[in-house]
N, C-alpha and C positions, 0 to 999 in steps of 0.2 A: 258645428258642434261647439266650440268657442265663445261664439253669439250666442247661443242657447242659455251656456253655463253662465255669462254676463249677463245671462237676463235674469234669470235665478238670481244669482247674488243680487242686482240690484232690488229687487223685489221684496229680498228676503231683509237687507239692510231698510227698508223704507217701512214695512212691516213692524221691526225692532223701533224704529224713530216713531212711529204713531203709538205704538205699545208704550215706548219709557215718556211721548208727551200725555198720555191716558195718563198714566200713573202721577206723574206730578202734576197735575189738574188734581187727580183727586185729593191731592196730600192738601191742596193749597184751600180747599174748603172745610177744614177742621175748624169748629170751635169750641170756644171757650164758652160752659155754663155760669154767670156772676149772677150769685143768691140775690146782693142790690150792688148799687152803683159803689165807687170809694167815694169818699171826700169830696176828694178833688172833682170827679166829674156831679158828682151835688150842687158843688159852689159855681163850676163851671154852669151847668143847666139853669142855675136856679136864675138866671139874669135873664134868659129867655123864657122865663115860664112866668115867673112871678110880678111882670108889668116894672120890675125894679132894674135899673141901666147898671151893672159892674163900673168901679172903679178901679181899672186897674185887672189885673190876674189874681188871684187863688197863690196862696201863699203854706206852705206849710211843707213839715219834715217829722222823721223820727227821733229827731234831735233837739230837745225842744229850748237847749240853749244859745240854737244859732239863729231862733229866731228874733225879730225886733220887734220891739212891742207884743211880747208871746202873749202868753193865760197869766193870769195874777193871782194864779192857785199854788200853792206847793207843790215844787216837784217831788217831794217824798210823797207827798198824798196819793199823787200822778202815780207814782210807782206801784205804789200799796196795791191802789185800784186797778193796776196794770195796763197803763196807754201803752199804746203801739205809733200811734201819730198824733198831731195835731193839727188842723187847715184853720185857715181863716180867710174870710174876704169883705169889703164892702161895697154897699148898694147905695145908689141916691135913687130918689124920685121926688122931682122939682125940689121944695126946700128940706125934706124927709134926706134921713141921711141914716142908715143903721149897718150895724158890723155884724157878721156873722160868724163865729166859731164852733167847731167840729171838734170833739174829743172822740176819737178811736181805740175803744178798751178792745183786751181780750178776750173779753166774754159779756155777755149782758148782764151778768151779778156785778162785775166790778165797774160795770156803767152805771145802775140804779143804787150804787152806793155812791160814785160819787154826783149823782144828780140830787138822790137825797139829803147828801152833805149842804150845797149850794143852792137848795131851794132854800126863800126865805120863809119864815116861819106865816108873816101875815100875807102872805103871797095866794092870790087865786086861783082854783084849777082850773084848766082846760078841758076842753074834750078832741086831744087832736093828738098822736102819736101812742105810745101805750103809758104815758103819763105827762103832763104838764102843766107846769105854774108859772104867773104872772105877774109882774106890779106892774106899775105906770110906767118905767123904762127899760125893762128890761122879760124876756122871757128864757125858761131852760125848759129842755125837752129833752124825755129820754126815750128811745125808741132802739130794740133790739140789741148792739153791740155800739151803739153812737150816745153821746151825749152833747146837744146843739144848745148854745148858747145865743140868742138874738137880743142886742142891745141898740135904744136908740143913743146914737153918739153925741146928739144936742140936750138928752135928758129935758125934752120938752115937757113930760107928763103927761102927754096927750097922745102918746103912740102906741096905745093898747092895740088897738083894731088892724095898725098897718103889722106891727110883732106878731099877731095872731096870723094874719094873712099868709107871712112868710113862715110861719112857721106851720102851716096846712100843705103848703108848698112842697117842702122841704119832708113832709112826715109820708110825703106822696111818691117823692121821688126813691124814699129809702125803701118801703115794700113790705119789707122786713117786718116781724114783729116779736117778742118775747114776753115770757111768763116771769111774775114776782118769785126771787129766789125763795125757796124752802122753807126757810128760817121767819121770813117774813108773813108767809102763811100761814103759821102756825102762832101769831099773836092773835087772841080770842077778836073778833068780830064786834062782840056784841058792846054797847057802850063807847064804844073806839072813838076818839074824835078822828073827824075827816081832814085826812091830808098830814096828818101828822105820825106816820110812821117814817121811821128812818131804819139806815141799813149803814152798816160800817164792816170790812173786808179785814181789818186792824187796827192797832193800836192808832197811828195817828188819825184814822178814820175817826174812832170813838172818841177821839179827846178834842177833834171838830165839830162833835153833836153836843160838847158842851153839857154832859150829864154830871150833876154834883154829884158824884161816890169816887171813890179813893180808888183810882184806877192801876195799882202797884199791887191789891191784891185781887184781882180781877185774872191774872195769868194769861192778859190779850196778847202776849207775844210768841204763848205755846203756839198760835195759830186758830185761835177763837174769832169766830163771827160773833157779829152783836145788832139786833134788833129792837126796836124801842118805837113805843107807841104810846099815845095821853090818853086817858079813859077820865069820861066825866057821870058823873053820877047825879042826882036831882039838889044834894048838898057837899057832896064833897070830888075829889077828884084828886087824878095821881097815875103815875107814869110806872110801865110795867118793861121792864129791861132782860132780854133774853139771850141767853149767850149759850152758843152751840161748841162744843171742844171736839177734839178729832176722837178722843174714846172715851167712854166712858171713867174708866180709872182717872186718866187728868178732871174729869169734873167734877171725880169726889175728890181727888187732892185739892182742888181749889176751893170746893165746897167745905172744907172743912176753916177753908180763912174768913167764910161769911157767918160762920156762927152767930159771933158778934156781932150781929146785922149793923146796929147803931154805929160802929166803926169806920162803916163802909161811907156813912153820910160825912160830906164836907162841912156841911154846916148846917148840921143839926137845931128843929126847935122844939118846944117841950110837947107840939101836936103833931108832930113829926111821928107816920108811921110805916117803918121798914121789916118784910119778912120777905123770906126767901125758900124756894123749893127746889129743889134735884128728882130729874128723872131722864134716867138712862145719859146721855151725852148733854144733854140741856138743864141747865139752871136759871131757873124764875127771878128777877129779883125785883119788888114792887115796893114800890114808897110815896109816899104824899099822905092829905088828909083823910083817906078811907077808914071806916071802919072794919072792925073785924068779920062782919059778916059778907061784905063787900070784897075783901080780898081775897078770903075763903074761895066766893065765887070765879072770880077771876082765876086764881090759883087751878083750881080744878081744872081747868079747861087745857092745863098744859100739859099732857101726856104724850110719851114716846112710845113708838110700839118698831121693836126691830123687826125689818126683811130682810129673812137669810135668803142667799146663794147657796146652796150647795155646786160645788163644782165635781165633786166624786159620787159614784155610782154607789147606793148604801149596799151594805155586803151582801141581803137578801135579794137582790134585786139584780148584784151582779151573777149571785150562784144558779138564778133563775135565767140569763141571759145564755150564761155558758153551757147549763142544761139545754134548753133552746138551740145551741150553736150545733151540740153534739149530736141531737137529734136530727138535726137537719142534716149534717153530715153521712150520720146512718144510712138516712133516706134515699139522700144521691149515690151513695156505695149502691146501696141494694137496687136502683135503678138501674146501673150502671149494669150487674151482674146480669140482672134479668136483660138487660138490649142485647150483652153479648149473648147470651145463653138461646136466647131466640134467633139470633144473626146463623148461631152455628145449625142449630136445628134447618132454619131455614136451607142455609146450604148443602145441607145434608138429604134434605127432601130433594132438592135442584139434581144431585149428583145420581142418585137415585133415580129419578121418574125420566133421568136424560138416557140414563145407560138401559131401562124396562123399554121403553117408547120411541126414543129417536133411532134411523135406521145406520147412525152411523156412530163412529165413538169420538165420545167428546177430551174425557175426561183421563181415561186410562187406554190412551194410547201407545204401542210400543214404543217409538221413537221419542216421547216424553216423558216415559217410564222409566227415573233411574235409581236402585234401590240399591245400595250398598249394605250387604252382608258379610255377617262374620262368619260366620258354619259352622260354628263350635260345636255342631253335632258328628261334625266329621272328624275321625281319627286320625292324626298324623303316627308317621311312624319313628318308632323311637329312635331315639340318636345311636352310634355303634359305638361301643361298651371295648370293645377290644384295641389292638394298638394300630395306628394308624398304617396301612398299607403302603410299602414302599415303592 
């Protein structure tokens, strides 16, 4: 008996040991989904992938004063546009030597403002990542929530083709991709020069795009976006500046310091021409040598149309709901009644056709029969009236 019960337990304890190692087997195959790689495994990969030899490890933090030799961007800028990190690394191949740097926004608006910021003006596009431009040493590419910076570090002027390569690399390894923020969609198409839109997230953004207007009454510090793009015409041409506010009310409070258009110019000439539109949260503001029928057309093309949310039920909608609810209520009551009503009949028929037909008694047997009566048909006798009997 003894033996038996020690063979149980042990069986049962071996049992528990396979069961709790199943379990932690399975815990230890979880993972993790990553949308693209971070930085660091970019910089890290891109030395095996891109024919180009590391020097050195991948560098970088979320602190971007502890680094040496960081970005030689503004850290307010950095802010504005909201970095989260910065990497960097460099690659040789034979006498080819270039740096690569990783700017990590929080979002892909505050990336394509500051890629727009740091694109040069006579700089050439690319067709690699979801935008990018080139000179002779240097390339920027923005793609999804990153902005990659590839420079040759001997400024040879002959490292187009090797910038280009590694930055096909690198636009490969990220996966990732994103859409032109909102604001920038909504600069008219038509005439636009190519490459030349920009995107600024705030104030020191806008005053890196280097637009002459008097930026103090602009109100880029309520929290105004600002987009800007050059438009050339067959004789004349001029730059259309668009600025988003968070409601409407602030952009006619600000709308109303542009009246003065001519005010807004730094430095104005006598063929200098500036007009301005409001509509809804957005304000047009266009200037150069346009004519008036020119900017008319331009103009037009800037229209807001708001989408509402309703978050509440409209009140016809709701009294029709709760009509709805009640009926339905009704319905199940009244079901309800009818299942009992049939359940009883049914056992009524049962007690019935058992007591006519079966030869024995089911239902209304004596020793199950127990019926408590009052008999209030019967007379007690009255109590005695006289004095009690000694």
């Amino acid at each position: 008996m003894k033996s038996s019960l020690a063979k149980l337990v042990g069986y049962s304890c071996l049992a528990f040991t396979l069961t709790a190692g199943c379990s932690s087997a399975e815990e230890t195959f979880v993972t993790t989904i990553k949308l693209f790689p971070s930085p660091k495994e970019i910089l890290s990969t891109l030395g095996a992938t891109a024919h180009w030899r590391a020097q050195g490890s991948a560098v970088g933090t979320d602190n971007l004063g502890s680094i040496e030799n960081g970005p030689s961007i503004s850290p307010v800028l950095l802010k504005e546009c909201g970095i989260r990190s910065f990497w960097q690394g460099s690659y040789e191949r034979g006498p080819r030597s270039v740096s690569v740097q990783i700017f990590e926004m929080g979002d892909s608006s505050g990336a394509y403002s500051l890629y727009t910021i740091q694109v040069q003006p006579g700089g050439h596009p690319e067709t690699t990542g979801d935008q990018a431009s080139s000179t002779d040493n240097d390339l920027w590419l923005w793609q999804a929530n990153l902005v990659v910076h590839i420079q040759d570090q001997k400024s040879s002027g002959k490292a187009n083709a090797q910038l280009l390569e590694i930055a096909r690399a690198v636009s490969t390894l990220i996966r990732q991709h994103a859409e032109l923020p909102n604001l920038v969609k909504r600069l008219p198409f038509h005439n636009q020069v190519s490459g030349s839109s920009r995107y600024a997230v705030g104030p020191q953004g806008f005053s890196n795009l280097k637009i002459p207007l008097e930026t103090s009454k602009l109100g880029l510090e309520m929290g105004a976006e600002v987009s800007m793009a050059k438009y050339q015409f067959p004789t004349t041409e001029g730059q259309l500046l668009l600025l988003s506010y968070p409601t409407p009310q602030l952009a006619r409070k600000f709308y109303t310091n542009m009246k003065d258009a001519h005010s807004l110019l730094l430095n104005p000439s006598p063929t200098s021409t500036i007009v301005s539109k409001r509509s809804g949260p957005l304000i047009a503001v266009l200037f150069g040598t346009l004519s008036e029928a020119e900017a008319k057309t331009l103009l037009q093309a800037i229209q807001y149309t708001a989408n509402l949310t309703w978050d509440e039920m409209p009140p016809g909608v709701e009294m029709a709901a709760y009509l709805l609810r009640v009926k339905q209520s009704i319905m199940l009551t009244g079901a309800l009644l009818l299942i009992t009503f049939g359940v009883g009949v049914v056992f009524g028929l049962i007690r019935v056709a058992a007591k006519r037909w079966l030869p024995i008694s089911i239902f209304d047997r004596p020793e199950v029969v127990e019926l408590t009566q009052l008999r209030l048909w019967e007379r007690s006798a009255p109590p005695p009236t006289g004095p009690p009997s000694k």
